[in-house]
PDB file of the backbone (N, CA, C, O) and the ligand in Angstrom, with CONECT records:
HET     ZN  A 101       1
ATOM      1  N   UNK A   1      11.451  51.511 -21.178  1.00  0.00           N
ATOM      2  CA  UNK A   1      12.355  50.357 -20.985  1.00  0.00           C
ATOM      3  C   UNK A   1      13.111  50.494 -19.668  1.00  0.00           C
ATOM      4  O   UNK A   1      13.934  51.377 -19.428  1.00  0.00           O
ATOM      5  N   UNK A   2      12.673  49.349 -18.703  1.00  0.00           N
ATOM      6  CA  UNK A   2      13.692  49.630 -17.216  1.00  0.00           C
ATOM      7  C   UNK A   2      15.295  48.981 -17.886  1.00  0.00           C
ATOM      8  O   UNK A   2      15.530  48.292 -18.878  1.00  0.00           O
ATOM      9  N   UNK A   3      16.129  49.533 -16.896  1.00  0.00           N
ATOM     10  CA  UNK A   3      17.563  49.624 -17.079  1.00  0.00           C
ATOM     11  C   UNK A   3      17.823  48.577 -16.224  1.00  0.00           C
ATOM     12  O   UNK A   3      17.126  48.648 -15.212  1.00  0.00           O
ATOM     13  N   UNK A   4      18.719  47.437 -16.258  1.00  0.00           N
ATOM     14  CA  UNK A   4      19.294  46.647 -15.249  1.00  0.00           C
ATOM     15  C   UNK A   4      20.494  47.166 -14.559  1.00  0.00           C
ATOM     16  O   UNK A   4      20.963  48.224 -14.979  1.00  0.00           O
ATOM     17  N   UNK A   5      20.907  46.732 -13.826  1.00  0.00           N
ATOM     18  CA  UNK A   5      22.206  47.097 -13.457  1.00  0.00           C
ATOM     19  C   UNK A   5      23.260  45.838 -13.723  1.00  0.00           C
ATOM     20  O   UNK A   5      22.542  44.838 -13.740  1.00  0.00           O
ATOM     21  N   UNK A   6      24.263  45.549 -13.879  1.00  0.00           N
ATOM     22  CA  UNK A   6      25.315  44.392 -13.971  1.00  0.00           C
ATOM     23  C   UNK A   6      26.273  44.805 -13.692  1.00  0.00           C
ATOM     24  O   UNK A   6      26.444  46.022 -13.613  1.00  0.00           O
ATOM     25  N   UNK A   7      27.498  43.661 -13.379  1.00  0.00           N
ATOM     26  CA  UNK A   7      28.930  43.917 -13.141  1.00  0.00           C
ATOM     27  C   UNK A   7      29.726  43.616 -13.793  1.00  0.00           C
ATOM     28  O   UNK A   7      29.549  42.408 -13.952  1.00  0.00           O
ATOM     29  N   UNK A   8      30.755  43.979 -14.457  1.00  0.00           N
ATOM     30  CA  UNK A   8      31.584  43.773 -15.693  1.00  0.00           C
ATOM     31  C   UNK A   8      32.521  42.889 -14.996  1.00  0.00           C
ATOM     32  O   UNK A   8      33.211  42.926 -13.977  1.00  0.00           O
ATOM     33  N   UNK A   9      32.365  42.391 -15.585  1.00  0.00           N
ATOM     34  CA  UNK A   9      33.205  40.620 -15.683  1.00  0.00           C
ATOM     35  C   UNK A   9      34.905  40.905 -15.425  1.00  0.00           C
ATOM     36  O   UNK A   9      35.682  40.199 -14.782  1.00  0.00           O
ATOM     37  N   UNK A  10      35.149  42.009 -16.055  1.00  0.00           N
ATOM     38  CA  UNK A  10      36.850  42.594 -16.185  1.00  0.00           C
ATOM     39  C   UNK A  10      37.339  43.789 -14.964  1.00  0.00           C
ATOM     40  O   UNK A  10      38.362  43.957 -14.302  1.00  0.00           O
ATOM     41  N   UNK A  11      36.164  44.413 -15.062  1.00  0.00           N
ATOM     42  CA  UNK A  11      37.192  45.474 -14.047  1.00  0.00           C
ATOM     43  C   UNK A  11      35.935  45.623 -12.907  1.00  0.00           C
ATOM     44  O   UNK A  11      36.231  46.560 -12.166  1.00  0.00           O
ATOM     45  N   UNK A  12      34.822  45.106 -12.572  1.00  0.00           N
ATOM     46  CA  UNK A  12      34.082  44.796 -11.799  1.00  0.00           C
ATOM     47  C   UNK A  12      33.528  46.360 -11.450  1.00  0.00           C
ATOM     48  O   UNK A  12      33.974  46.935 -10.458  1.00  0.00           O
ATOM     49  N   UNK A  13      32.634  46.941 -12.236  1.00  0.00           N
ATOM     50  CA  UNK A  13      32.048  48.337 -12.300  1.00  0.00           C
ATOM     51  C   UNK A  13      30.688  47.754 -12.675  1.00  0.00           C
ATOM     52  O   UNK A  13      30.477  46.796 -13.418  1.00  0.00           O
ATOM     53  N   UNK A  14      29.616  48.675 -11.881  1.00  0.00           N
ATOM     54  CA  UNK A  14      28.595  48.314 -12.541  1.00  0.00           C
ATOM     55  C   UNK A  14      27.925  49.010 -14.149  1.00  0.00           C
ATOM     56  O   UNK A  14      28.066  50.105 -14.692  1.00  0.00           O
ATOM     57  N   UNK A  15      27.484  48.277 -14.364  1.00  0.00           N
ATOM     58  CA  UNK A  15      27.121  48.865 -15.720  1.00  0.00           C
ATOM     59  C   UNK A  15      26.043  48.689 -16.398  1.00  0.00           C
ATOM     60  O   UNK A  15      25.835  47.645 -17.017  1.00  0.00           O
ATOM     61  N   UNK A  16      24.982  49.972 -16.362  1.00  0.00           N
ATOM     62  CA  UNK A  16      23.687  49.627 -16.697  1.00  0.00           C
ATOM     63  C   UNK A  16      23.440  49.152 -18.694  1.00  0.00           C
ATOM     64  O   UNK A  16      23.968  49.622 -19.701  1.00  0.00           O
ATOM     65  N   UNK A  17      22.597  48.252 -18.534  1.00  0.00           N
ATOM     66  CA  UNK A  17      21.897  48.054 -19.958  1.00  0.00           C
ATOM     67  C   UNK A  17      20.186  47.845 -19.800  1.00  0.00           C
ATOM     68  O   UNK A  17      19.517  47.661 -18.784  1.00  0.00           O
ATOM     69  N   UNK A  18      19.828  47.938 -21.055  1.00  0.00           N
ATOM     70  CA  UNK A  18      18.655  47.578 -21.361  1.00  0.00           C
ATOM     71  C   UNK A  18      17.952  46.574 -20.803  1.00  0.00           C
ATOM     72  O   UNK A  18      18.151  45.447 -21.256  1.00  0.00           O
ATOM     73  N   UNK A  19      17.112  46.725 -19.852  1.00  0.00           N
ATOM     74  CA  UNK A  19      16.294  44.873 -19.655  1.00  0.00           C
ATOM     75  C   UNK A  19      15.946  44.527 -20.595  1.00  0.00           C
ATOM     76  O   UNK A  19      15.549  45.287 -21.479  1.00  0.00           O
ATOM     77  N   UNK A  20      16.001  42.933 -20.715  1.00  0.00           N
ATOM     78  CA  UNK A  20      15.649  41.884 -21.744  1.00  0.00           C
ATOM     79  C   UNK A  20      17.370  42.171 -23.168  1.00  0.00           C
ATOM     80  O   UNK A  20      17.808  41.563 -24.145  1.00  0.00           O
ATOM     81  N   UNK A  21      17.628  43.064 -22.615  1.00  0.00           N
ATOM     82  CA  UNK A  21      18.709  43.265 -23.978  1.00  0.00           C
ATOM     83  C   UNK A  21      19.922  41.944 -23.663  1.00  0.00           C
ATOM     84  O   UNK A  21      20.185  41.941 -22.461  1.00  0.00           O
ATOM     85  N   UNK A  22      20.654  40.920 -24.386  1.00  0.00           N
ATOM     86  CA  UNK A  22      21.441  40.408 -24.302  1.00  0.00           C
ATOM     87  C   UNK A  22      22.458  40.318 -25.439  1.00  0.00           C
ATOM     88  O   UNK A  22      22.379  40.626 -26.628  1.00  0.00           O
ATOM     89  N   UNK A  23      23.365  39.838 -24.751  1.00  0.00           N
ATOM     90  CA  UNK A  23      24.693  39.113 -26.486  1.00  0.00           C
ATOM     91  C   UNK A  23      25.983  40.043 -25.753  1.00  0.00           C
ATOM     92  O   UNK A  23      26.394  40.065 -24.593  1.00  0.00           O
ATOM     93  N   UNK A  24      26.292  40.587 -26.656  1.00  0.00           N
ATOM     94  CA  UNK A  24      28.032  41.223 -26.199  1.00  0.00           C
ATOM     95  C   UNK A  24      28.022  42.629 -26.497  1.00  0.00           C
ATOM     96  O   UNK A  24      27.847  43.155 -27.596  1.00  0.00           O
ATOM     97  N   UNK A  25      28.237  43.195 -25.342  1.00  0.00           N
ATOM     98  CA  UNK A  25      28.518  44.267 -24.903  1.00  0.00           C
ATOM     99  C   UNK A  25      30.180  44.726 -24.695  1.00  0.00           C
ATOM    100  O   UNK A  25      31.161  43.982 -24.738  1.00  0.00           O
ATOM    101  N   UNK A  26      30.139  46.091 -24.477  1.00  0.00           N
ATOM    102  CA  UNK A  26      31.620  46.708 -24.345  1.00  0.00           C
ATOM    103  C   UNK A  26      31.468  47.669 -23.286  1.00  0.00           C
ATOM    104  O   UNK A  26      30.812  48.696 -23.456  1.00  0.00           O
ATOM    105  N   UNK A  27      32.210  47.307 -21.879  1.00  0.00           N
ATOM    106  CA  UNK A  27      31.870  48.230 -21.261  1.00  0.00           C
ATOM    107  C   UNK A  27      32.716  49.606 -21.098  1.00  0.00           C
ATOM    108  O   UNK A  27      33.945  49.541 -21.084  1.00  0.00           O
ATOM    109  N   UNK A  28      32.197  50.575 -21.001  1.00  0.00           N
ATOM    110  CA  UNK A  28      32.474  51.972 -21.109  1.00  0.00           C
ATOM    111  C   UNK A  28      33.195  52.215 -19.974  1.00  0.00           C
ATOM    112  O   UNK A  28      33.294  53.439 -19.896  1.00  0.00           O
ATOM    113  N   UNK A  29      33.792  51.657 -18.981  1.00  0.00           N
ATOM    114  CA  UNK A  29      34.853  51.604 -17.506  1.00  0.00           C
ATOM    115  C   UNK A  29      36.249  51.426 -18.737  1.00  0.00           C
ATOM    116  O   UNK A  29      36.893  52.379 -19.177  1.00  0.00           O
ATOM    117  N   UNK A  30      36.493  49.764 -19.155  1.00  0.00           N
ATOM    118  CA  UNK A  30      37.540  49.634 -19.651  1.00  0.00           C
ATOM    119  C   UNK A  30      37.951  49.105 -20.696  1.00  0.00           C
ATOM    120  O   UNK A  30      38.970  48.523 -21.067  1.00  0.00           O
ATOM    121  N   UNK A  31      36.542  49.539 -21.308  1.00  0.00           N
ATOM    122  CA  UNK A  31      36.441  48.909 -23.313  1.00  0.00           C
ATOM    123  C   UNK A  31      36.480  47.548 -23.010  1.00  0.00           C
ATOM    124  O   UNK A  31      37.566  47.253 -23.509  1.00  0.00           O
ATOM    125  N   UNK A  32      36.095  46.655 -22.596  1.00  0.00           N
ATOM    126  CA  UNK A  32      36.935  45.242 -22.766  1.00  0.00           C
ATOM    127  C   UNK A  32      35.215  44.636 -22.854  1.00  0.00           C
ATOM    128  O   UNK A  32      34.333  44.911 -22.041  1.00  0.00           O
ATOM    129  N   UNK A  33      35.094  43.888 -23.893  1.00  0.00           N
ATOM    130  CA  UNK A  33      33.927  43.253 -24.599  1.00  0.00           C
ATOM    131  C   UNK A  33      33.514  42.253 -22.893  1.00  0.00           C
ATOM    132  O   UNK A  33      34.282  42.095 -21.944  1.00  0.00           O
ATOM    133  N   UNK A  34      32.328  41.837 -23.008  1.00  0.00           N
ATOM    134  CA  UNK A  34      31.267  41.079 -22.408  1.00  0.00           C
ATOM    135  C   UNK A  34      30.538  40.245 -22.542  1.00  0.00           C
ATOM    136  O   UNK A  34      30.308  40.465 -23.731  1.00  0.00           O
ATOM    137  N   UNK A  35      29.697  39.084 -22.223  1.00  0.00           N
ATOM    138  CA  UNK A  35      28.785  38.565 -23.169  1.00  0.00           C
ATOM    139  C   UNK A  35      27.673  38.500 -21.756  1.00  0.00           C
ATOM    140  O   UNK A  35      27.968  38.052 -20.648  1.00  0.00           O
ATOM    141  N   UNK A  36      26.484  39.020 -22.129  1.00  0.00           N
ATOM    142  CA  UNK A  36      25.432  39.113 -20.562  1.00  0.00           C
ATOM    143  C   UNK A  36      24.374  37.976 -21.486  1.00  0.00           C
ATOM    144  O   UNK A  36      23.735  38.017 -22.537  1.00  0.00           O
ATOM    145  N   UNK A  37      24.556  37.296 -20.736  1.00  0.00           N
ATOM    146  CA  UNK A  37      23.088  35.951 -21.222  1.00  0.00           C
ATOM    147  C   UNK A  37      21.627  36.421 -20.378  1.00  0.00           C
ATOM    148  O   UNK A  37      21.589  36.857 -19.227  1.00  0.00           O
ATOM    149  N   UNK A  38      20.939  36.289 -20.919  1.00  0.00           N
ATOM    150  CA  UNK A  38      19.449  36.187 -20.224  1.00  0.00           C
ATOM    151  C   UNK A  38      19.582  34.807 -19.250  1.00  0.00           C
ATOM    152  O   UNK A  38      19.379  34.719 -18.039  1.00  0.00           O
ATOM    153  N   UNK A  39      19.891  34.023 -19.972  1.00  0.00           N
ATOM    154  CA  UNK A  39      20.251  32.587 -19.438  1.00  0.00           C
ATOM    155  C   UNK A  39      20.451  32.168 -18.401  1.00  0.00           C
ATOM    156  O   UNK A  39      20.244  30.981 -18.146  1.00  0.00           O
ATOM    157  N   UNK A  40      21.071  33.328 -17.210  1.00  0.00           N
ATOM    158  CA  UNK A  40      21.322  33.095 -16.300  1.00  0.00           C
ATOM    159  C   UNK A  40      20.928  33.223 -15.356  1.00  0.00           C
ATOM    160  O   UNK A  40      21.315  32.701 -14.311  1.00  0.00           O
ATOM    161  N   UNK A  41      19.505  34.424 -15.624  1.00  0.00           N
ATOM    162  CA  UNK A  41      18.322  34.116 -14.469  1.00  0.00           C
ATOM    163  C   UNK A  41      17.478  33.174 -14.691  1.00  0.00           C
ATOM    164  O   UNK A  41      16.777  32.723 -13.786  1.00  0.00           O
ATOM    165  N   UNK A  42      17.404  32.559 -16.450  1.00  0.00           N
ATOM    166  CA  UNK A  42      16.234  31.460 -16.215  1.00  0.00           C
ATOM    167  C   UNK A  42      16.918  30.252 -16.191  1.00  0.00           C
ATOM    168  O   UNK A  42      16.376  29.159 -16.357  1.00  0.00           O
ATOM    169  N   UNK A  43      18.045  30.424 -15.998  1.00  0.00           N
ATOM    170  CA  UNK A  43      18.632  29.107 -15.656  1.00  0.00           C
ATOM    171  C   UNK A  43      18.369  28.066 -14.430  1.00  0.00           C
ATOM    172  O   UNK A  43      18.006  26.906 -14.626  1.00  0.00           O
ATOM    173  N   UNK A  44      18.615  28.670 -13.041  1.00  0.00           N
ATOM    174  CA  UNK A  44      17.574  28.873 -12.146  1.00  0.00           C
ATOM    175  C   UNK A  44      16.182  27.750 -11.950  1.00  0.00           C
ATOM    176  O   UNK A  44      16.004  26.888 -11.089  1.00  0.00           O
ATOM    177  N   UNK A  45      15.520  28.063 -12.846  1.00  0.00           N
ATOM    178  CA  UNK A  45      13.911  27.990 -12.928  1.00  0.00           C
ATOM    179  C   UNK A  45      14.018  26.866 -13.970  1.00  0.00           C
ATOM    180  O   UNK A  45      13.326  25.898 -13.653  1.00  0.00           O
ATOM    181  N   UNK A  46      14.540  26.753 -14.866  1.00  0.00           N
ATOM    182  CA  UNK A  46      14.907  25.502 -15.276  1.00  0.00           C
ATOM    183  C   UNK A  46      15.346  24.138 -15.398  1.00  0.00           C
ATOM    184  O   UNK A  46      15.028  23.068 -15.916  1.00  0.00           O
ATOM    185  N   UNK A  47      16.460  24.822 -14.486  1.00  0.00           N
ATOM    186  CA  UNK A  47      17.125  23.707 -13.706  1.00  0.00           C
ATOM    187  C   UNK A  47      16.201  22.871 -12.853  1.00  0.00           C
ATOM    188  O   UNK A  47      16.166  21.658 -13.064  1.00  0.00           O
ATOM    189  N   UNK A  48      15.319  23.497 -11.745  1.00  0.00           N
ATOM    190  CA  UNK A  48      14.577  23.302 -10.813  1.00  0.00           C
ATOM    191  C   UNK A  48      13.727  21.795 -11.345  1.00  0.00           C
ATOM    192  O   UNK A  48      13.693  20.646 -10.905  1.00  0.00           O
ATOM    193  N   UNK A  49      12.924  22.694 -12.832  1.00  0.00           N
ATOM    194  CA  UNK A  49      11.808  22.031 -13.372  1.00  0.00           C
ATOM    195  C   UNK A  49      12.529  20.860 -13.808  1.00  0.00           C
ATOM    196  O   UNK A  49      11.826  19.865 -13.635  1.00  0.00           O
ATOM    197  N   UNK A  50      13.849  20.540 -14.390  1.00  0.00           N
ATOM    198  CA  UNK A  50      14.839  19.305 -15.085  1.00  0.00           C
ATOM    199  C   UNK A  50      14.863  18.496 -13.946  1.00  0.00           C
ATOM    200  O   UNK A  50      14.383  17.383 -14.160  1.00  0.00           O
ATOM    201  N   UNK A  51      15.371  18.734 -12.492  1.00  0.00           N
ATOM    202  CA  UNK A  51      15.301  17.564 -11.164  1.00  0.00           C
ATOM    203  C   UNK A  51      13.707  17.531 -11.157  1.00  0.00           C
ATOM    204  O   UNK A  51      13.541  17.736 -12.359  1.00  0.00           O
ATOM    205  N   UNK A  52      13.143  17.480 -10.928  1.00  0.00           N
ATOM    206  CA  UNK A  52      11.412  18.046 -11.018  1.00  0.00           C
ATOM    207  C   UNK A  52      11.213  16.603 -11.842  1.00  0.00           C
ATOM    208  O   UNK A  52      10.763  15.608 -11.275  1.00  0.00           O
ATOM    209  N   UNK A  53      11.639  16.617 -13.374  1.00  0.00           N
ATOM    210  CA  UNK A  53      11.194  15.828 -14.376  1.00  0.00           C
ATOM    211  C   UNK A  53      12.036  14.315 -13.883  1.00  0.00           C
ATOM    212  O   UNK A  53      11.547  13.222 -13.594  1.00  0.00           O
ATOM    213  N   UNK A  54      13.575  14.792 -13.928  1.00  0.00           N
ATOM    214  CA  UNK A  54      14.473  13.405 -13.602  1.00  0.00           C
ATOM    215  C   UNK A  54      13.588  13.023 -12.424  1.00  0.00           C
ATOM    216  O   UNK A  54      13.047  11.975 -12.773  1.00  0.00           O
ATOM    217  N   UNK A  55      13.228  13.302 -11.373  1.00  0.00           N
ATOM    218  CA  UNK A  55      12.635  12.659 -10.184  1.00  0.00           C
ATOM    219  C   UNK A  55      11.441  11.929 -10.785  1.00  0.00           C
ATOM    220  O   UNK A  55      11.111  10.840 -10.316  1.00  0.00           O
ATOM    221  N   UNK A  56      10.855  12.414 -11.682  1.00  0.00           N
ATOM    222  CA  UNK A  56       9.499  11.673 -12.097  1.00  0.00           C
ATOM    223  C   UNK A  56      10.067  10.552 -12.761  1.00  0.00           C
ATOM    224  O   UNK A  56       9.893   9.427 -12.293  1.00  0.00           O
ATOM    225  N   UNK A  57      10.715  10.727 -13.783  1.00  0.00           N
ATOM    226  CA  UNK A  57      11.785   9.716 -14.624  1.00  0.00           C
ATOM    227  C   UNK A  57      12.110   8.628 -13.462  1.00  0.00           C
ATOM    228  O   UNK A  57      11.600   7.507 -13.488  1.00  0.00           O
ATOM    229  N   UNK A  58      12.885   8.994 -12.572  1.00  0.00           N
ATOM    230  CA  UNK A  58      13.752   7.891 -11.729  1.00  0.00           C
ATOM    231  C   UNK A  58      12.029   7.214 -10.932  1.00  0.00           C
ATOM    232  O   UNK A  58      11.817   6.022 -11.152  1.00  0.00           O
ATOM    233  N   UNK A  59      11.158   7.831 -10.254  1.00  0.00           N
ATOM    234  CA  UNK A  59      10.121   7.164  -9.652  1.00  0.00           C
ATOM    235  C   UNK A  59       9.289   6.521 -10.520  1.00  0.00           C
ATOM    236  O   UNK A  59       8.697   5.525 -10.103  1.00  0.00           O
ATOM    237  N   UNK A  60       9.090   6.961 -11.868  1.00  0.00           N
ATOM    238  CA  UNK A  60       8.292   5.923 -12.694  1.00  0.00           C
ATOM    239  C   UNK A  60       9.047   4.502 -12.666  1.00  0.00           C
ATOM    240  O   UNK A  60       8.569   3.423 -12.316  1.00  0.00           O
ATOM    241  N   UNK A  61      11.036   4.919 -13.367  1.00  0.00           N
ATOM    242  CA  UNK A  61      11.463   3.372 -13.413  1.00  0.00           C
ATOM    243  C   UNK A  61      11.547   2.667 -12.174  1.00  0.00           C
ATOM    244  O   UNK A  61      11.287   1.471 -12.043  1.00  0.00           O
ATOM    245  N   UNK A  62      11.948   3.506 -11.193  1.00  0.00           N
ATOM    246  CA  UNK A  62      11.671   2.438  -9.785  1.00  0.00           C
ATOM    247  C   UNK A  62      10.340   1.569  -9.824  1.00  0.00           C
ATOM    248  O   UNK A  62      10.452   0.375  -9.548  1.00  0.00           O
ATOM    249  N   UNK A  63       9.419   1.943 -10.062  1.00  0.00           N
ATOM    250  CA  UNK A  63       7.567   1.657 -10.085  1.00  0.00           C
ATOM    251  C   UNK A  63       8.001   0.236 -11.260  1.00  0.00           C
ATOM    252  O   UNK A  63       8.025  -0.914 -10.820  1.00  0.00           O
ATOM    253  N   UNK A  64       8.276   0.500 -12.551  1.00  0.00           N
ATOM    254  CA  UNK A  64       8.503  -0.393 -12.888  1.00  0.00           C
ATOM    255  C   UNK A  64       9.138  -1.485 -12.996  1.00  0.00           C
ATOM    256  O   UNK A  64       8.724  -2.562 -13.427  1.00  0.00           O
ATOM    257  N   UNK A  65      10.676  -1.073 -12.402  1.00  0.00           N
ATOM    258  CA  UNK A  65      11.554  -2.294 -11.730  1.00  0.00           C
ATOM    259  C   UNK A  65      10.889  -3.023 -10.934  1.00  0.00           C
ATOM    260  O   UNK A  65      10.850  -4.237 -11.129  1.00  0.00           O
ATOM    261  N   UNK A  66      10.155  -2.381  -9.760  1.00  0.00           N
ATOM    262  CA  UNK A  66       9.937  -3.373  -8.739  1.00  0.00           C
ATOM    263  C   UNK A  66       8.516  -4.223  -9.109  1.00  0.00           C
ATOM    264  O   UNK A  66       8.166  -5.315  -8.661  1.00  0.00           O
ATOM    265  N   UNK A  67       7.850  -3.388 -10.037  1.00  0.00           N
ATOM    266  CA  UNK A  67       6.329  -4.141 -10.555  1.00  0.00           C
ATOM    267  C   UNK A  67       6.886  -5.492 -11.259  1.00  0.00           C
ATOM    268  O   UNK A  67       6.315  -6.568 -11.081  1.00  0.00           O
ATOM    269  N   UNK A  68       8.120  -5.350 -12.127  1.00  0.00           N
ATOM    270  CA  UNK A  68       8.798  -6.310 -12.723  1.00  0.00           C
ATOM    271  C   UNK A  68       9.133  -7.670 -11.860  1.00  0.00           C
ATOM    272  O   UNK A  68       8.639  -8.792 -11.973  1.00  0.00           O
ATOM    273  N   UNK A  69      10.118  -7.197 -10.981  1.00  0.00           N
ATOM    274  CA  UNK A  69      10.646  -8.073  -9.464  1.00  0.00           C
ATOM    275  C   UNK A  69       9.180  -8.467  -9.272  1.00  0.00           C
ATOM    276  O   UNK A  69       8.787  -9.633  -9.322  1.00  0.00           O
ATOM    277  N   UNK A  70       8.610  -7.687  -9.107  1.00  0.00           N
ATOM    278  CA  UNK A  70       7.709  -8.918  -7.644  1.00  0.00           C
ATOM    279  C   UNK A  70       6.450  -9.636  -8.716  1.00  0.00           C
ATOM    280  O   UNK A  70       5.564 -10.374  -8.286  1.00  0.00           O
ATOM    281  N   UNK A  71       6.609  -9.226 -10.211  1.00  0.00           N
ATOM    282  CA  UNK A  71       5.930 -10.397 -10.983  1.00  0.00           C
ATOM    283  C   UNK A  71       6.473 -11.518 -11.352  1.00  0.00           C
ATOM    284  O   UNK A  71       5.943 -12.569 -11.714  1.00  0.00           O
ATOM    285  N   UNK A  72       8.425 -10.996 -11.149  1.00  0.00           N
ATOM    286  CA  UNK A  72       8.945 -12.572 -11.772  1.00  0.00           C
ATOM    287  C   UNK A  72       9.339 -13.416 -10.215  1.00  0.00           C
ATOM    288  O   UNK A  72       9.596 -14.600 -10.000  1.00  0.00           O
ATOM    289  N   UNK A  73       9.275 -12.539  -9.534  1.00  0.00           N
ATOM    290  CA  UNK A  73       9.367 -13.384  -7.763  1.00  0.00           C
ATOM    291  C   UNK A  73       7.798 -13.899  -7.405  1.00  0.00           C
ATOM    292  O   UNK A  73       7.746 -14.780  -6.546  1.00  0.00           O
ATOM    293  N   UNK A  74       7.004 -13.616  -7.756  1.00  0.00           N
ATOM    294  CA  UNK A  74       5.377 -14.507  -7.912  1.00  0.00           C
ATOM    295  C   UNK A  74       5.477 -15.190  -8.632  1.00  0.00           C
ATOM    296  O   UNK A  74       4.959 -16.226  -8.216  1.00  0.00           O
ATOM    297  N   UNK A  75       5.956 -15.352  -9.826  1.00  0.00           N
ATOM    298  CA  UNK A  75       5.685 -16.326 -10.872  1.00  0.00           C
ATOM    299  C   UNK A  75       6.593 -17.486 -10.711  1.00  0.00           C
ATOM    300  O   UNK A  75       6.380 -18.597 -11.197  1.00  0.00           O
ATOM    301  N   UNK A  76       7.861 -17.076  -9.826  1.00  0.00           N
ATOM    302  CA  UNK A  76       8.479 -18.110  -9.288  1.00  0.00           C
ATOM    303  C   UNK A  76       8.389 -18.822  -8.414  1.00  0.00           C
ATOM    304  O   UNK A  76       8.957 -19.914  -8.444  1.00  0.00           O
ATOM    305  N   UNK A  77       7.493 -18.339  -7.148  1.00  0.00           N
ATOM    306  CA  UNK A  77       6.906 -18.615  -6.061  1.00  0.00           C
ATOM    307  C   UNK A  77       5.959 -20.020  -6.670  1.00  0.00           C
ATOM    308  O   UNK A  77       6.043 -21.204  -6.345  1.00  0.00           O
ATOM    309  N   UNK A  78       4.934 -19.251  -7.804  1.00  0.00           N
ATOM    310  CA  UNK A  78       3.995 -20.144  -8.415  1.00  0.00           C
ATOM    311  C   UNK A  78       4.613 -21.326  -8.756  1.00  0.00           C
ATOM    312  O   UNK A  78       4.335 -22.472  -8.402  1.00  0.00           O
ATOM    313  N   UNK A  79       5.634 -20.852  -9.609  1.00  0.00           N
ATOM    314  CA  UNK A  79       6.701 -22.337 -10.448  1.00  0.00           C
ATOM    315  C   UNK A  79       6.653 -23.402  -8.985  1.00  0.00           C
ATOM    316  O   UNK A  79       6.267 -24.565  -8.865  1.00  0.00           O
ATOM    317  N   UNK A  80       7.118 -22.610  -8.174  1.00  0.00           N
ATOM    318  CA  UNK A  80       7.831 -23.448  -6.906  1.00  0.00           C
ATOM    319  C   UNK A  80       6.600 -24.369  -6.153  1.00  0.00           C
ATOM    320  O   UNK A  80       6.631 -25.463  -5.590  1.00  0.00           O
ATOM    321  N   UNK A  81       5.807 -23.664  -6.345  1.00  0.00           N
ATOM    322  CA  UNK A  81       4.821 -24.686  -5.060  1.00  0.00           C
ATOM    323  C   UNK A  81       3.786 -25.688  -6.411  1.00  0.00           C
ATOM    324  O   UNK A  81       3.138 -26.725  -6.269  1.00  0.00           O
ATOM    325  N   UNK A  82       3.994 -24.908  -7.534  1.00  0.00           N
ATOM    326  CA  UNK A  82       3.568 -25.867  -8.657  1.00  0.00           C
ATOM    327  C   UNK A  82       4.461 -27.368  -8.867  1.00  0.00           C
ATOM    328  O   UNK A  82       4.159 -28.560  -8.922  1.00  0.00           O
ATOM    329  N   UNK A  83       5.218 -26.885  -8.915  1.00  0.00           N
ATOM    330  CA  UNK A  83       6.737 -27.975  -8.844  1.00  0.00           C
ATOM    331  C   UNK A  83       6.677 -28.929  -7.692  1.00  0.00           C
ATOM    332  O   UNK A  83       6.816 -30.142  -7.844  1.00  0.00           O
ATOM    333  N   UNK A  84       6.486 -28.403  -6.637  1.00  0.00           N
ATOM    334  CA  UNK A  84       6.126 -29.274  -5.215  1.00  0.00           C
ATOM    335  C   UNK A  84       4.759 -29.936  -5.220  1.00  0.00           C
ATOM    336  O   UNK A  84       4.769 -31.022  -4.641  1.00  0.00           O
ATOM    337  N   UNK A  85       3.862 -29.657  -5.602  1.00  0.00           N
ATOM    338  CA  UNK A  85       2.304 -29.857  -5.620  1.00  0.00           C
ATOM    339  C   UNK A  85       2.382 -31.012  -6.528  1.00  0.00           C
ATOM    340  O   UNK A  85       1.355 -31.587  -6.886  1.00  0.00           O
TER     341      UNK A  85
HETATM  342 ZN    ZN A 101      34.737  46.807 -17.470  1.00  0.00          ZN2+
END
């Protein structure tokens, strides 16, 4: 099992634990409890992939707003020269 290194949140010492180990810890500098998330390196990489998705989200509804617009701005065009004709 490799060892990480971290910095205690309270008295700023580093302090090795377990890789992959998370939840609440007590560090041995100044007893004072911890909570180390995994969370916060894959947070990161997550985040990334969430703008990633919203961008697809926002470019699909753009695609469909404007497919919308320029069918009811044709169909009005049509009305219009139908109306004149
Ligand atoms: Zn500490």
């Amino acid at each position: 099992m490799n060892m990480v290194e971290i910095k205690c949140p309270h008295c700023n010492e580093d302090v090795e634990l377990d890789e992959g180990e998370f939840g609440l810890f007590e560090c041995p500098y100044c007893d004072e409890e911890f909570n180390w998330e995994e969370k916060k390196i894959m947070g990161s990489i997550k985040g990334k992939e969430l703008w990633l998705r919203l961008l697809r989200i926002i470019a699909i509804s753009a695609a469909i707003i404007f497919g919308a617009v320029v069918i009811v701005v044709y169909q009005y065009a049509e009305g219009m020269t139908n109306f004149q004709g």
